[in-house]
C-alpha positions as CSV (number, residue, x, y, z in Angstrom):
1,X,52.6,102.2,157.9
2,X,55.0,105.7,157.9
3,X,54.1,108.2,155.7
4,X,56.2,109.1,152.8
5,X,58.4,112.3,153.7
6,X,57.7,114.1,150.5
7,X,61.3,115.0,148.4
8,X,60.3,118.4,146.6
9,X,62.3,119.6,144.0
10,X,62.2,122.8,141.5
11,X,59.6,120.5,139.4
12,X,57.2,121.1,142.2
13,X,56.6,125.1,142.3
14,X,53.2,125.8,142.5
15,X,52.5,122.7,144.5
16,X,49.9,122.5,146.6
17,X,51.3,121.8,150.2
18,X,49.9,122.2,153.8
19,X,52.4,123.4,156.4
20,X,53.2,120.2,158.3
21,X,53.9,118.8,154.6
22,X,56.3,121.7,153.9
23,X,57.9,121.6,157.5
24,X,58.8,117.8,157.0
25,X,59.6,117.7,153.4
26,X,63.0,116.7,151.9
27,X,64.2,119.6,149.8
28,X,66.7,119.5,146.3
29,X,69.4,121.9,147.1
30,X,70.3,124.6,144.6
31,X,66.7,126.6,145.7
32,X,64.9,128.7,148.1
33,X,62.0,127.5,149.3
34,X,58.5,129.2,150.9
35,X,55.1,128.3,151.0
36,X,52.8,130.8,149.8
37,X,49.0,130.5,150.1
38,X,49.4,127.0,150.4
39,X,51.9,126.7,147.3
40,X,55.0,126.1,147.2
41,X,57.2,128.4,146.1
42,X,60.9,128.5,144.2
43,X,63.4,131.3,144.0
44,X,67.4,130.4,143.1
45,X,70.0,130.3,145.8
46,X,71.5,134.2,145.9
47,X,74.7,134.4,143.9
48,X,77.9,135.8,145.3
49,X,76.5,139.4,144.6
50,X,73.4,139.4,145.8
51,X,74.8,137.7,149.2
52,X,77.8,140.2,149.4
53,X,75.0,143.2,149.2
54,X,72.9,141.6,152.2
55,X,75.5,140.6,154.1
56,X,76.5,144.4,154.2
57,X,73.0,145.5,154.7
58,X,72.3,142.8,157.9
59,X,76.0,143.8,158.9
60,X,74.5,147.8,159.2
61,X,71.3,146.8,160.9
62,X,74.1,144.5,163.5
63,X,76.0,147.4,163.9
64,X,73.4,149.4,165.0
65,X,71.6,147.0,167.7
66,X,75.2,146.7,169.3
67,X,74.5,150.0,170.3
68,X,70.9,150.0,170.5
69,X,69.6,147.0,172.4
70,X,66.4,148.4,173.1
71,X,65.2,149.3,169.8
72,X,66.6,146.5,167.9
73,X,66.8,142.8,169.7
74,X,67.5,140.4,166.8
75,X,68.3,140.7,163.0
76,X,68.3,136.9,161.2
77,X,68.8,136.4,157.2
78,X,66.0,134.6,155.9
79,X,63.5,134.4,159.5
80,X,60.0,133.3,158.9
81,X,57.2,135.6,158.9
82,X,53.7,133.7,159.4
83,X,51.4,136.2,157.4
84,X,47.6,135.9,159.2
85,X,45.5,133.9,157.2
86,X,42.2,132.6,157.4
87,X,42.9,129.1,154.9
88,X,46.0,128.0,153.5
89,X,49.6,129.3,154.9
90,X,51.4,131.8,154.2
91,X,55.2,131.9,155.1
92,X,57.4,134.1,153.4
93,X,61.1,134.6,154.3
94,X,62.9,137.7,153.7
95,X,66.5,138.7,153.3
96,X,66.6,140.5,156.5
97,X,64.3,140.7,159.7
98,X,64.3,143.1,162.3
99,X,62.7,142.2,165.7
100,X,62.4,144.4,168.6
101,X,63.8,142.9,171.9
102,X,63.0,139.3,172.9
103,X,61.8,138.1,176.2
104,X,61.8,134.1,176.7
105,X,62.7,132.4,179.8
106,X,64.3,129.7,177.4
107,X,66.0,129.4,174.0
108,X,63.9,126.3,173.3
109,X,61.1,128.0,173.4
110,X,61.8,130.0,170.1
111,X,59.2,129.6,167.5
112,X,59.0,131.8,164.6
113,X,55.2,132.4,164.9
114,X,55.3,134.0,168.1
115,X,57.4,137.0,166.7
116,X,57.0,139.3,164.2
117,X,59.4,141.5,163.0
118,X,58.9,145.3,162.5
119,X,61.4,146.3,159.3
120,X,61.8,143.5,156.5
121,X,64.2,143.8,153.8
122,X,64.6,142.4,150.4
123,X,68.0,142.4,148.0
124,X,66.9,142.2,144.5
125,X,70.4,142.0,141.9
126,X,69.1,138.6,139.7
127,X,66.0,137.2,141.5
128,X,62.2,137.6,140.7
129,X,60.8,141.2,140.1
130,X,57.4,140.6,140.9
131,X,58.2,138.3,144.5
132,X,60.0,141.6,145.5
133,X,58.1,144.4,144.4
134,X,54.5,143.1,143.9
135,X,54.2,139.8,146.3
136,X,55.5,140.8,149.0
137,X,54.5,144.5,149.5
138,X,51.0,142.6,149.1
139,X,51.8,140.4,152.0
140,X,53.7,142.0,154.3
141,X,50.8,144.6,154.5
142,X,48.8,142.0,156.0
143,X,51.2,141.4,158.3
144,X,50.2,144.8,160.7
145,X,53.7,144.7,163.6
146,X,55.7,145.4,160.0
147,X,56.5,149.3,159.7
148,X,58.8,149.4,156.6
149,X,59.5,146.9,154.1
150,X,62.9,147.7,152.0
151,X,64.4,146.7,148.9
152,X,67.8,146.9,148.4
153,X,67.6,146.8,144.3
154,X,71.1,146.2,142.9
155,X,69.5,144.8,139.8
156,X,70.5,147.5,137.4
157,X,74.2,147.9,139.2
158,X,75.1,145.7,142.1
159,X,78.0,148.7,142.3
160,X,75.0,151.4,142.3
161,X,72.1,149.9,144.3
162,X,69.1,151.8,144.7
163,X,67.1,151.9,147.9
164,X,63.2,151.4,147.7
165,X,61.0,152.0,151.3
166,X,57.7,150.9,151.7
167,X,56.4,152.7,154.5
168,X,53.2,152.0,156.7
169,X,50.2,154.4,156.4
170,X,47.1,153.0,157.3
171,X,46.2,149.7,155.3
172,X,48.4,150.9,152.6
173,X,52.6,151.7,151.8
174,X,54.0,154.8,150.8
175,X,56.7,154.0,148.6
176,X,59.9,156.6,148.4
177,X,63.0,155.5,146.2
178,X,66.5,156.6,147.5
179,X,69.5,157.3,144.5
180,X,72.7,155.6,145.4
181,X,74.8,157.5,147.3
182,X,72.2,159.4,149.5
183,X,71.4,158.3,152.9
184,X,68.3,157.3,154.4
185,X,67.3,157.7,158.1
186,X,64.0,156.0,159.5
187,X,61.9,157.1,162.9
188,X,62.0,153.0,163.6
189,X,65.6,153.2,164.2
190,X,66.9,156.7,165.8
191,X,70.1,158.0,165.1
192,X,70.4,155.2,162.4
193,X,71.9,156.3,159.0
194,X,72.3,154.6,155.9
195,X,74.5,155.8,152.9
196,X,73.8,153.5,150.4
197,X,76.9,152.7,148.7
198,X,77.4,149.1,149.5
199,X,81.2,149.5,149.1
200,X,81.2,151.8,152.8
């Protein structure tokens, strides 16, 4: 007798789910979905704003590989990043992903656990406060190849967006905020600048 592929829906955040469940589950569109310590969990679809203001951000980081293949390899919008865990799994998928250069003699042999990325970013205009700026420092941390975890936070004025770094110091982030309109340069991209003012 087949199993029954498992239709989840916003009524099931919080569910418990292993992996295999959450990789062959049926999903209701109109969500994000991630499985979080074995839970499932829901965020809405980004609206027009929040998607304008990563596409620019992604579109900076593209920029930037075209000219520096060896430092940046591959940037993907929502890539999976399989946080080490002992017990239940832990997938959460940022905004942005930044991956240095990939070596495979195949494109089929792509898997999303075999590659970690070293710069995350997060756009925060309507979504949930606390997956942004309490969740996922948490988790990311754990998570050791990950250098700088951003969040682009349009929340207050998708016009004005701020700029908040998480940087790696040990087992811990230092965390600088950047106004709109100033620029921020990072020693994991050289020669990168970015003037945050999503409308340049």
């Amino acid at each position: 007798m087949l199993a029954t592929r498992l239709k989840l829906s916003a009524l099931d955040h919080g569910r418990e789910l292993t992996l295999a469940e959450f990789d062959d589950a049926e999903f209701v569109p109109g969500f994000h979905y991630e499985i979080i310590e074995g839970r499932l969990y829901l965020a809405p679809e980004p609206n027009m704003t929040e998607n304008f203001l990563e596409t620019w951000l992604r579109r900076k980081i593209e920029r930037y590989m075209d000219f520096n293949p060896k430092t940046v390899g591959y940037v993907c919008s929502k890539g999976r990043v399989f946080v080490p865990t002992r017990f239940k799994a832990t997938v959460p998928e940022p905004d942005i992903a930044v991956y240095l250069p990939i070596e495979v003699d195949s494109l089929d042999d792509l898997r999303w656990q075999d590659y970690m990325p070293f710069l995350v970013a997060e756009v925060l205009v309507d979504g949930d406060f606390a997956k942004d700026l309490t969740r996922n420092p948490a988790l990311f941390l754990r998570v050791k190849e990950i250098r700088e975890y951003w969040v682009l936070n349009g929340s207050h004025s998708a016009d004005e967006p701020t700029l908040i770094v998480h940087t790696r110091r040990g087992k811990t982030w230092t965390v600088t905020h950047y106004s709109y309109g100033s620029t921020y340069t990072t020693k994991l991209l050289p020669g990168f600048e970015l003037l945050i003012d999503p409308r340049k």
